[in-house]
C-alpha positions, 0 to 999 in steps of 0.5 A: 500500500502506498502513502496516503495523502493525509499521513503524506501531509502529516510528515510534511506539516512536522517536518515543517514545525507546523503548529500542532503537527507532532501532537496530530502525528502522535494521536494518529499513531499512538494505537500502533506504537502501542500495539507494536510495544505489546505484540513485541514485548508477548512474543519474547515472554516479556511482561510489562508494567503500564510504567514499562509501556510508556517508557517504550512508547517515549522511546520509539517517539523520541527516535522519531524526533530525535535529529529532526525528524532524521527518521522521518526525513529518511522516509521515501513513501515506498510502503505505508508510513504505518508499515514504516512506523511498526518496522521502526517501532519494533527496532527500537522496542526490541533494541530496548527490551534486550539492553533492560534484560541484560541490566534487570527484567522489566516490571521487576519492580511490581513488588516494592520491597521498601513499602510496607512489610505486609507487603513483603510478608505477602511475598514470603507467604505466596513464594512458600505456596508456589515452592509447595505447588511446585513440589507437586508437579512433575520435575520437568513441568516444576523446572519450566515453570520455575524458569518462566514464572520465578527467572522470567526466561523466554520460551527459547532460554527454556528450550535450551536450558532443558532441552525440550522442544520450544514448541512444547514450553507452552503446553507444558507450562498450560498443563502446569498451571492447570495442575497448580490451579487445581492443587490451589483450589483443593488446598483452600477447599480444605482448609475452609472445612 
């Protein structure tokens, strides 16, 4: 598909400094950076706090502007400028994600160990419930839910760790899951009577 004449217009209005430009370039392509953030973020297993999100989505906005529109001036309208922008998009997400990963996960403060203490306590508790459902799966289904849920490794750092299929992470961590739901709900049932 080629450039349309509105986003045509658009890149000519903010490469122009035209009043307005950049805040009308932003609501327009808003929805697919954040897209992208997410499709890009759910292929490598990653999860992402709103925070993260955000950060990435001004990331990827000041790629765009960054140099004065270098990436836009670089645009030579050979595809849609929405196909150009999720091609841009999904290098500096990804770019991102693999620089954070190696320095500490994302989301990695969900839990705020400086809070309050029932939170921390909340997490001893809920860590001896996930090691006592662990212990009842099978030692593979426990290993690769270990390194999924507890190591956030990727379906492919899994395969390599454990040597299984990749294609069979997800099922296994399903079928685990569902054994640990099932456990769960027996252990509540049981103490409620």
């Amino acid at each position: 598909m080629a450039l349309s004449e509105i986003d045509r217009n658009l890149i000519q209005r903010c490469l122009a400094h035209k009043p307005k430009a950049w805040e009308d370039f932003v609501d327009r392509f808003m929805g697919l950076i954040i897209h992208v953030i997410n499709h890009t973020a759910q292929c490598r297993s990653i999860r992402l706090t709103q925070e993260d999100r955000d950060d990435l989505a001004s990331e990827v906005f000041l790629t765009l502007v960054r140099d004065d529109f270098a990436v836009l001036q670089r645009f030579r309208g050979a595809s849609s400028l929405a196909t150009y922008l999720t091609v841009v998009a999904r290098r500096v997400v990804v770019d991102r994600l693999l620089r954070h990963r190696s320095a500490s996960p994302l989301g990695a403060d969900v839990y705020d160990t400086a809070g309050d203490g029932n939170q921390v306590q909340q997490r001893i508790s809920d860590r001896e419930q996930v090691d006592q459902l662990l212990g009842e799966l099978e030692e593979a289904e426990a290993a690769v839910v270990r390194m999924y849920h507890l190591e956030g490794k990727t379906y492919r750092e899994i395969s390599v760790a454990t040597g299984m299929p990749e294609n069979s992470v997800g099922p296994t961590l399903s079928r685990a899951r569902n054994k640990m739901r099932r456990s769960g709900a027996d252990q509540t049932t049981g103490r409620a009577q």
